[in-house]
mmCIF file of the N, C-alpha and C atoms, coordinates in Angstrom:
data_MODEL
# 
_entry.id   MODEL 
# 
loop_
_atom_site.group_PDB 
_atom_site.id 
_atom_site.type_symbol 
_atom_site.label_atom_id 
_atom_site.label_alt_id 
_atom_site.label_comp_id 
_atom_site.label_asym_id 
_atom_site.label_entity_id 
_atom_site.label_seq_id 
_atom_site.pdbx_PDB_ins_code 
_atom_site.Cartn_x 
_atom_site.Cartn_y 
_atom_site.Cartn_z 
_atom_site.occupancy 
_atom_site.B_iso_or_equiv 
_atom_site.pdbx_formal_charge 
_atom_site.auth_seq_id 
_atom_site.auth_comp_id 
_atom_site.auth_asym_id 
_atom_site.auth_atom_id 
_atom_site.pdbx_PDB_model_num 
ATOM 1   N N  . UNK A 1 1  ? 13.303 -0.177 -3.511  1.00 0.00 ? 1  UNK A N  1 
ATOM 2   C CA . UNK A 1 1  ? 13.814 -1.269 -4.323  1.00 0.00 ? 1  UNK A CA 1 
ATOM 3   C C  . UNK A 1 1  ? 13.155 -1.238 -5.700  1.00 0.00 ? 1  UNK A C  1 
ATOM 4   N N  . UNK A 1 2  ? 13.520 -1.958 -6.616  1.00 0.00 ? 2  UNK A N  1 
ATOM 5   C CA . UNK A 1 2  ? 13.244 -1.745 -8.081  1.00 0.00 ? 2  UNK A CA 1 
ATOM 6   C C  . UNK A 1 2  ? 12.804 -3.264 -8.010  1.00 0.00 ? 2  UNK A C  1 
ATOM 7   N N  . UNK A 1 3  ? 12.101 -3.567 -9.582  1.00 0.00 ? 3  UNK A N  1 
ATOM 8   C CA . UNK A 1 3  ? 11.427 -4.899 -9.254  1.00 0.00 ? 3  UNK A CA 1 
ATOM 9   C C  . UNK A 1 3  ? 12.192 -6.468 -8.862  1.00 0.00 ? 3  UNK A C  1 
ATOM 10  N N  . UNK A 1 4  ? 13.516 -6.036 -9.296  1.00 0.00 ? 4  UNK A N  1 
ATOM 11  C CA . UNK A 1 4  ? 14.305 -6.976 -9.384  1.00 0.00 ? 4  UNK A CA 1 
ATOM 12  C C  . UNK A 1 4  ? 14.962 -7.519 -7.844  1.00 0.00 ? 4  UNK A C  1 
ATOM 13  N N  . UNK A 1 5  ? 14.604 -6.400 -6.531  1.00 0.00 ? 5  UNK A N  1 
ATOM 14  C CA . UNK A 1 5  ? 15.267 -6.196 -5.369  1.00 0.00 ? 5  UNK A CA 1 
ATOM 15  C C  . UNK A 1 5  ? 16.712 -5.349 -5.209  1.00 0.00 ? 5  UNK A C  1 
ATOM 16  N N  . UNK A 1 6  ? 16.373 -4.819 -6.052  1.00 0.00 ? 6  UNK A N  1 
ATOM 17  C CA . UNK A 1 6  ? 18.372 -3.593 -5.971  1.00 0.00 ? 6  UNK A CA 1 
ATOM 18  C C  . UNK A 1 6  ? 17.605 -2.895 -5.492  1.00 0.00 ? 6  UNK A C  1 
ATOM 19  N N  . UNK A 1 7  ? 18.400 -2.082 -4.385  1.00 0.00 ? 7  UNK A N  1 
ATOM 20  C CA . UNK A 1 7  ? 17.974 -1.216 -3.631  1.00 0.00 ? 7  UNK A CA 1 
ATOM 21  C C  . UNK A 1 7  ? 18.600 -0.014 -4.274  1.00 0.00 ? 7  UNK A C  1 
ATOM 22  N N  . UNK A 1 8  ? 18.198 1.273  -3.994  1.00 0.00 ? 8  UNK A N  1 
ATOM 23  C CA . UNK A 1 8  ? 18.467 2.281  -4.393  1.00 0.00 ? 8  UNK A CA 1 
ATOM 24  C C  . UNK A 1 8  ? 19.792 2.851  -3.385  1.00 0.00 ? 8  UNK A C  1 
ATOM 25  N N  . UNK A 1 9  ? 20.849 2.624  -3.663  1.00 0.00 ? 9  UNK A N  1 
ATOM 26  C CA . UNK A 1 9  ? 22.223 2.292  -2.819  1.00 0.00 ? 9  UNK A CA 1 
ATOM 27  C C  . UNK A 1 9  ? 22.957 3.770  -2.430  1.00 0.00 ? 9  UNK A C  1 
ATOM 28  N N  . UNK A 1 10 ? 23.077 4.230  -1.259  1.00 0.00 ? 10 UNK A N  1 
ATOM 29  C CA . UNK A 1 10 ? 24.087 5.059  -1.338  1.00 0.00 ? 10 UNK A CA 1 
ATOM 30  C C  . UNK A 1 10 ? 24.568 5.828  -2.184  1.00 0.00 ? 10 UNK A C  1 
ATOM 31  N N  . UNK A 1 11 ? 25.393 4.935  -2.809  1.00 0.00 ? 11 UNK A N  1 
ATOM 32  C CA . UNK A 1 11 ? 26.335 5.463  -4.463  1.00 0.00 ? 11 UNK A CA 1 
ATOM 33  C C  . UNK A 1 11 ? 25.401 6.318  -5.166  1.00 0.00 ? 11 UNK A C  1 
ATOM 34  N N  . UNK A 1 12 ? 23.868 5.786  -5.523  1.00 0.00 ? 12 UNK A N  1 
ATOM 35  C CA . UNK A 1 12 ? 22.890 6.302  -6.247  1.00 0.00 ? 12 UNK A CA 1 
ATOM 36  C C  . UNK A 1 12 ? 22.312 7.616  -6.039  1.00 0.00 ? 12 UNK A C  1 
ATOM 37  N N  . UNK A 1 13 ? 22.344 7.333  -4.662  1.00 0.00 ? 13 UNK A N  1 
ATOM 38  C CA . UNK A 1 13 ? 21.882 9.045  -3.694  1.00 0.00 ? 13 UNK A CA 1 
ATOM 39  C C  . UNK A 1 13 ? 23.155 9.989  -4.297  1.00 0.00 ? 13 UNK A C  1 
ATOM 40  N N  . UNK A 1 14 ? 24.232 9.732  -3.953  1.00 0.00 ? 14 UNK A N  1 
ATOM 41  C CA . UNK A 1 14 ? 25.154 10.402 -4.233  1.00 0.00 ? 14 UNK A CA 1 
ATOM 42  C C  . UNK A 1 14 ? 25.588 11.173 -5.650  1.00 0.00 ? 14 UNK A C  1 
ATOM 43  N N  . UNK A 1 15 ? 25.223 9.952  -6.022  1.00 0.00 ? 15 UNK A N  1 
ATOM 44  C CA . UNK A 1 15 ? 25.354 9.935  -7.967  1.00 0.00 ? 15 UNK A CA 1 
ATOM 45  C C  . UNK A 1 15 ? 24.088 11.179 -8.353  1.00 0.00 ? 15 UNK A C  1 
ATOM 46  N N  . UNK A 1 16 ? 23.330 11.399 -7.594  1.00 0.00 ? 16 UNK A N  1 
ATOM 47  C CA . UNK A 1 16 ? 21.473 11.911 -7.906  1.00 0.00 ? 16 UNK A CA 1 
ATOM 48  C C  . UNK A 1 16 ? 21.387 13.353 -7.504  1.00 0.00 ? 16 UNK A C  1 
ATOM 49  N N  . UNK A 1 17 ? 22.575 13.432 -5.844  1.00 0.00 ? 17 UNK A N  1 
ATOM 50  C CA . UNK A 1 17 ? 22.919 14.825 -5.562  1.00 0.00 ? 17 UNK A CA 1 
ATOM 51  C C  . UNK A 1 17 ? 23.787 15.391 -6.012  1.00 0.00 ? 17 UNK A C  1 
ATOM 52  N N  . UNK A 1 18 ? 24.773 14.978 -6.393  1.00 0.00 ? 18 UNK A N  1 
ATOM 53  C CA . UNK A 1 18 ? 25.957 15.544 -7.173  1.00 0.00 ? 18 UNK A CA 1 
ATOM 54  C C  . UNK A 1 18 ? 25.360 16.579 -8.814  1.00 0.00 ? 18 UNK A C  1 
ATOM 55  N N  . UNK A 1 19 ? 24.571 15.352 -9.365  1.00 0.00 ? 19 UNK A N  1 
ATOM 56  C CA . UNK A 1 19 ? 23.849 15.974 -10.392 1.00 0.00 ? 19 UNK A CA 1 
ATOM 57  C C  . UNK A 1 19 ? 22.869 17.510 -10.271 1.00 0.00 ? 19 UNK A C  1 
ATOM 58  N N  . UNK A 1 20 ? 22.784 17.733 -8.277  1.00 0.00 ? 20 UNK A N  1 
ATOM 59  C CA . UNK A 1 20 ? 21.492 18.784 -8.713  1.00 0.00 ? 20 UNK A CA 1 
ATOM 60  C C  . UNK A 1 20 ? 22.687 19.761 -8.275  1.00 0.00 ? 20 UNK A C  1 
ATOM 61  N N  . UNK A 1 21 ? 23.874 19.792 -7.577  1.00 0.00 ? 21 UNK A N  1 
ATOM 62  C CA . UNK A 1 21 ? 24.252 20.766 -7.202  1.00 0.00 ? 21 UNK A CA 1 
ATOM 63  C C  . UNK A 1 21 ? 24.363 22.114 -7.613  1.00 0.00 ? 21 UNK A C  1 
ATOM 64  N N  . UNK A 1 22 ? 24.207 23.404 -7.001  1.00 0.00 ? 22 UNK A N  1 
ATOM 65  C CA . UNK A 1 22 ? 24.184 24.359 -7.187  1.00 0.00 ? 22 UNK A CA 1 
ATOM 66  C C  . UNK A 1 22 ? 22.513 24.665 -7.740  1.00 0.00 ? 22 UNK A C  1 
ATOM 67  N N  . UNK A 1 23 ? 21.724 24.026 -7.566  1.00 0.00 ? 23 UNK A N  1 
ATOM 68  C CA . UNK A 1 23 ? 20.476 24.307 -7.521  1.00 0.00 ? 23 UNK A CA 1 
ATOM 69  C C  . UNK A 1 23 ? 19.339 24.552 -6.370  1.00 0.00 ? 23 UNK A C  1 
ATOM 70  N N  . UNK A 1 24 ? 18.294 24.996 -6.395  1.00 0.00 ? 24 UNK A N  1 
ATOM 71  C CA . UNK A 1 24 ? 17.574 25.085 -4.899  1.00 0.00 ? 24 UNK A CA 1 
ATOM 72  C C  . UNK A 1 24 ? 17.015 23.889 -4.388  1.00 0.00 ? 24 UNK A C  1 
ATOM 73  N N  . UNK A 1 25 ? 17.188 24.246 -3.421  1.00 0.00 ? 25 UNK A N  1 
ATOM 74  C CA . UNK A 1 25 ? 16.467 22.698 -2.099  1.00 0.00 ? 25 UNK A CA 1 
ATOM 75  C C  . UNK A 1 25 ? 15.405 22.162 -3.031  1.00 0.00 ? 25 UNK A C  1 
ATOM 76  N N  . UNK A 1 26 ? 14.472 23.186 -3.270  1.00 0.00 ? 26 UNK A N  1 
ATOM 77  C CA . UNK A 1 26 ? 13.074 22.281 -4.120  1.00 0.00 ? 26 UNK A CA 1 
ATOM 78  C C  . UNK A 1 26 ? 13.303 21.744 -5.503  1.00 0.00 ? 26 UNK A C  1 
ATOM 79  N N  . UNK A 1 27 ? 14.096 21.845 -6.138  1.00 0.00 ? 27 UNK A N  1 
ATOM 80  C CA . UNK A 1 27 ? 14.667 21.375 -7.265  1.00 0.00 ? 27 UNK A CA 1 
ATOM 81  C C  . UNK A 1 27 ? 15.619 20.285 -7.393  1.00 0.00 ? 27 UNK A C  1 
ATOM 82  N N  . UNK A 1 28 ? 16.420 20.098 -6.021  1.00 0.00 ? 28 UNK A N  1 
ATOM 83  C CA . UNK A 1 28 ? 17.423 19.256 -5.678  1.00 0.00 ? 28 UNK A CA 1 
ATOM 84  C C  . UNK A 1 28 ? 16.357 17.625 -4.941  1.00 0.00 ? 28 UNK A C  1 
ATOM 85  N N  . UNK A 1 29 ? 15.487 18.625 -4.221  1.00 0.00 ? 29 UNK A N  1 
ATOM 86  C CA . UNK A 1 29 ? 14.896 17.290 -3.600  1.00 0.00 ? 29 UNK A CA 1 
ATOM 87  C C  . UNK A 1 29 ? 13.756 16.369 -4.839  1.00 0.00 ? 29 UNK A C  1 
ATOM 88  N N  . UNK A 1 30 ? 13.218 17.781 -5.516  1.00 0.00 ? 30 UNK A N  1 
ATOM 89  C CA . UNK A 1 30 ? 12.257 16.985 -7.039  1.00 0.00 ? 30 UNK A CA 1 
ATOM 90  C C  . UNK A 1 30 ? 12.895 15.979 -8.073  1.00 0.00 ? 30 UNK A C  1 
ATOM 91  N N  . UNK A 1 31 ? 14.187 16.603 -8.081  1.00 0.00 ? 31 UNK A N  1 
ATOM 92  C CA . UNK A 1 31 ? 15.133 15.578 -8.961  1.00 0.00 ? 31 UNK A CA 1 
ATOM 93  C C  . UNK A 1 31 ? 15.546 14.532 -8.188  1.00 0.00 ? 31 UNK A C  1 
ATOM 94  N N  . UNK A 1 32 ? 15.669 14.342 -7.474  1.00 0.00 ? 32 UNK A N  1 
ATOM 95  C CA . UNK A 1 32 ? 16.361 12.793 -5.984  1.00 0.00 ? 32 UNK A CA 1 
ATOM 96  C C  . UNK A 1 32 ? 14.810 12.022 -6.172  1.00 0.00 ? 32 UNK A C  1 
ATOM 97  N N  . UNK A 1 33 ? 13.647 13.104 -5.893  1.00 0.00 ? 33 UNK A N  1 
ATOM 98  C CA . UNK A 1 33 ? 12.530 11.734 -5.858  1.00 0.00 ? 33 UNK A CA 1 
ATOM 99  C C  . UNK A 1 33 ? 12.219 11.257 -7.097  1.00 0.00 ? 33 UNK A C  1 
ATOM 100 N N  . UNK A 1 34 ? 12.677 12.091 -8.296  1.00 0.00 ? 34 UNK A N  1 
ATOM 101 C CA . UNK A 1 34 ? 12.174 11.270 -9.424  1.00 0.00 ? 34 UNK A CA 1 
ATOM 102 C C  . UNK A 1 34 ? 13.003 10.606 -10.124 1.00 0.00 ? 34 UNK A C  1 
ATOM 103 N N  . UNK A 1 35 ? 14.790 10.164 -9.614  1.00 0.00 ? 35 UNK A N  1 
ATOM 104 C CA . UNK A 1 35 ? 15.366 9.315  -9.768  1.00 0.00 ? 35 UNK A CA 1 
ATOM 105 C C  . UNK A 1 35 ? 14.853 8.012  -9.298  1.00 0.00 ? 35 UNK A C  1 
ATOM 106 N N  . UNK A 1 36 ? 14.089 8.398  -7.878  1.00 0.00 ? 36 UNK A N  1 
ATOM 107 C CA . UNK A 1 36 ? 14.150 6.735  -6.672  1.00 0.00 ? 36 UNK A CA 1 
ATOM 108 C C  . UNK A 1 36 ? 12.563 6.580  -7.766  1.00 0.00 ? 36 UNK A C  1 
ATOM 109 N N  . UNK A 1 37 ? 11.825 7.199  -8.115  1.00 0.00 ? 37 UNK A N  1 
ATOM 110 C CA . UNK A 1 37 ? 11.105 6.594  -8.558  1.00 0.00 ? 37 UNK A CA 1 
ATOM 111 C C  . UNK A 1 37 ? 10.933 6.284  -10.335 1.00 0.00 ? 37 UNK A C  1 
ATOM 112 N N  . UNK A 1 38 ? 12.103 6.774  -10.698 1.00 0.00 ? 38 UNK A N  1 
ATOM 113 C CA . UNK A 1 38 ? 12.643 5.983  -12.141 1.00 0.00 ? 38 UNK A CA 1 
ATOM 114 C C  . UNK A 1 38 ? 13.237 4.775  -11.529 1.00 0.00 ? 38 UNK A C  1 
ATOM 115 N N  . UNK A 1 39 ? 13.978 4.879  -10.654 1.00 0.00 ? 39 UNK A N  1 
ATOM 116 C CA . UNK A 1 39 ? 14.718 3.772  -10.342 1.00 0.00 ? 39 UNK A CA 1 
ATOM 117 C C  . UNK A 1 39 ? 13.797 2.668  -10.075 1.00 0.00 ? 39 UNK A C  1 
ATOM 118 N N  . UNK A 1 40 ? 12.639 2.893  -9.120  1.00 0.00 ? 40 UNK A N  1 
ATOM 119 C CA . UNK A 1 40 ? 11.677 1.771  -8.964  1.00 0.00 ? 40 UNK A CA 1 
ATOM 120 C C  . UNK A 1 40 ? 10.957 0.961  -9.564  1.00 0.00 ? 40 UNK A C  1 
ATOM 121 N N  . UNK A 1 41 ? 10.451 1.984  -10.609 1.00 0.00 ? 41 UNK A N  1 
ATOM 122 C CA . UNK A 1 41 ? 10.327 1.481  -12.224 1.00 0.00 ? 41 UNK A CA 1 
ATOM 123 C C  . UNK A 1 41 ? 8.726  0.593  -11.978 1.00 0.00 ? 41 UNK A C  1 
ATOM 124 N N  . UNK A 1 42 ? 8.288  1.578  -11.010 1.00 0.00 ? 42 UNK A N  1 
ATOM 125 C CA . UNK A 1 42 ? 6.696  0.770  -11.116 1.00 0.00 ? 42 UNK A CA 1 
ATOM 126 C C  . UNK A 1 42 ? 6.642  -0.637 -9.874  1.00 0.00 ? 42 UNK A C  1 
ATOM 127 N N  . UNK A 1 43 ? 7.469  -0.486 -9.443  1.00 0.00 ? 43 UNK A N  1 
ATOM 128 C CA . UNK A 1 43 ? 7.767  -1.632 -8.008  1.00 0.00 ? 43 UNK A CA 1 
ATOM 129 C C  . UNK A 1 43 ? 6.988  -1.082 -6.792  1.00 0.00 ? 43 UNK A C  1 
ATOM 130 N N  . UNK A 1 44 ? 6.155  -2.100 -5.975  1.00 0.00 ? 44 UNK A N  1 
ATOM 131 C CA . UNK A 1 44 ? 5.739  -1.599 -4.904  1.00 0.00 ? 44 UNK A CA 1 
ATOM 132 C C  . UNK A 1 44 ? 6.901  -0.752 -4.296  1.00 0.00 ? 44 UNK A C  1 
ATOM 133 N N  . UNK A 1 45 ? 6.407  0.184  -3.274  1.00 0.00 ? 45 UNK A N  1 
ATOM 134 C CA . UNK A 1 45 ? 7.415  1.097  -2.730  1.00 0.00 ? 45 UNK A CA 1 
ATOM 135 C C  . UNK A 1 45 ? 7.424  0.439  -1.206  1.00 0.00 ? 45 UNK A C  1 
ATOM 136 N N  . UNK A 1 46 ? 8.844  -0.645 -1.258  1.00 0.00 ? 46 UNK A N  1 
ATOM 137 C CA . UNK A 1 46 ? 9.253  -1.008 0.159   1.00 0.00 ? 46 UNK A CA 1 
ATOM 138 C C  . UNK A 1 46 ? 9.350  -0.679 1.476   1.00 0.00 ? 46 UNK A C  1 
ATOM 139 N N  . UNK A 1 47 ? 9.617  0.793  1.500   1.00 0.00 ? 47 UNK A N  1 
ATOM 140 C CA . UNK A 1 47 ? 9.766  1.772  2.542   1.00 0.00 ? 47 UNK A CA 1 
ATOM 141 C C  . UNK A 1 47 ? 9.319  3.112  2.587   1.00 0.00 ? 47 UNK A C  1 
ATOM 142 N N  . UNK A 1 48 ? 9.030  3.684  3.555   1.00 0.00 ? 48 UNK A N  1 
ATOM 143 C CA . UNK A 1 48 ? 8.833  5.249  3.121   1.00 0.00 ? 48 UNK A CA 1 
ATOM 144 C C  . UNK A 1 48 ? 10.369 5.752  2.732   1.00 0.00 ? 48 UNK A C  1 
ATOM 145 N N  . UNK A 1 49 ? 9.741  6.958  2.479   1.00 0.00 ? 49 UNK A N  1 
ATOM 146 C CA . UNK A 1 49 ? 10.838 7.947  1.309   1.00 0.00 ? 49 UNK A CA 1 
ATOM 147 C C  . UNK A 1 49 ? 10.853 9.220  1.984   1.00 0.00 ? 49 UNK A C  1 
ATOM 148 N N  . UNK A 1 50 ? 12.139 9.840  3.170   1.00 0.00 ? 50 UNK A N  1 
ATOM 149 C CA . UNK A 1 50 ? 12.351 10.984 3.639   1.00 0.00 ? 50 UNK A CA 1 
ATOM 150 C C  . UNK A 1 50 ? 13.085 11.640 2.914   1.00 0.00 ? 50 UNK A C  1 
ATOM 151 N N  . UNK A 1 51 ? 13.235 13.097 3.096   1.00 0.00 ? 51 UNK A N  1 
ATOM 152 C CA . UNK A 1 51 ? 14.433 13.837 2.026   1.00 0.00 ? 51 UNK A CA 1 
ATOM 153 C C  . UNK A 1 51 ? 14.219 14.956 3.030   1.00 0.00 ? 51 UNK A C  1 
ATOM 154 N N  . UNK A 1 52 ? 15.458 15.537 3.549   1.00 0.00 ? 52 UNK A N  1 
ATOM 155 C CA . UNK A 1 52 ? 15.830 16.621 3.965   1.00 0.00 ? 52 UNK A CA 1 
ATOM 156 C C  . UNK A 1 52 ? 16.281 17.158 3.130   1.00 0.00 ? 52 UNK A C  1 
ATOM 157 N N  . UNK A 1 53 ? 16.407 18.876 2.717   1.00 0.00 ? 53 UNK A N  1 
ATOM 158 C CA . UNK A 1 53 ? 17.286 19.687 2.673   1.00 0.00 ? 53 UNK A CA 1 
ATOM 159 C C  . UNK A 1 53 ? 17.904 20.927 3.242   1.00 0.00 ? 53 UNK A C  1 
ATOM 160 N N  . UNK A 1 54 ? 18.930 20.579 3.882   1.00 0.00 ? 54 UNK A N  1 
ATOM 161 C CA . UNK A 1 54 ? 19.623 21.926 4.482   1.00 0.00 ? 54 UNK A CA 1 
ATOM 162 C C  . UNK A 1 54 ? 20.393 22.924 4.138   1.00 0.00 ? 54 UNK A C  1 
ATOM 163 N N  . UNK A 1 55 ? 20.342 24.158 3.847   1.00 0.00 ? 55 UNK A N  1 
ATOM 164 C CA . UNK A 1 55 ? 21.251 24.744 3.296   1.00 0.00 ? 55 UNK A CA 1 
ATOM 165 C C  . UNK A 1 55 ? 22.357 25.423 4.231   1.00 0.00 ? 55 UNK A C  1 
ATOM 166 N N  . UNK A 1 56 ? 23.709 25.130 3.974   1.00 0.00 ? 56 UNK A N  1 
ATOM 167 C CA . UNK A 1 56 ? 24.718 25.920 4.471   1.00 0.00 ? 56 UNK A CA 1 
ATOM 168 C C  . UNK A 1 56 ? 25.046 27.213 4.146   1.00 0.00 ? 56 UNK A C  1 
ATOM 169 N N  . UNK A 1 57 ? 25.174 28.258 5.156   1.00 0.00 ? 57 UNK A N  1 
ATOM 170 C CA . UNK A 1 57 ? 25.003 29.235 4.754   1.00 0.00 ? 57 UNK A CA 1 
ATOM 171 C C  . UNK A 1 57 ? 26.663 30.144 5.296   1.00 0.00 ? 57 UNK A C  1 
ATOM 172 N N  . UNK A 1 58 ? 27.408 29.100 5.894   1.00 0.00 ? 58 UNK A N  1 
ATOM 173 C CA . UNK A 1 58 ? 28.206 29.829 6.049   1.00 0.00 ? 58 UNK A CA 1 
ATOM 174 C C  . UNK A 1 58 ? 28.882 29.616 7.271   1.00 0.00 ? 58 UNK A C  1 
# 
């Protein structure tokens, strides 16, 4: 959540992966955590923070 209580929504994840596509897992997942934590903007951190990445290979 950000200080205000907006949660970091779905849409946002989506909006955050779309942006890394065609890049590697470690680059895709570095850019997702440093959206949620632009997004947080200095807010206690409500929950933990998981991130998978899987690659399809076919």
């Amino acid at each position: 959540m950000d200080k205000e209580g907006n949660f970091f929504t779905r849409e946002r994840l989506v909006d955050a992966l779309k942006e890394t596509m065609g890049t590697s897992a470690d680059q895709m997942v570095a850019a997702t955590l440093l959206k949620i934590h632009k997004f947080a903007s200095g807010a206690d951190q409500s929950d933990d923070i998981t991130i998978m990445a899987i690659r399809y290979t076919g």
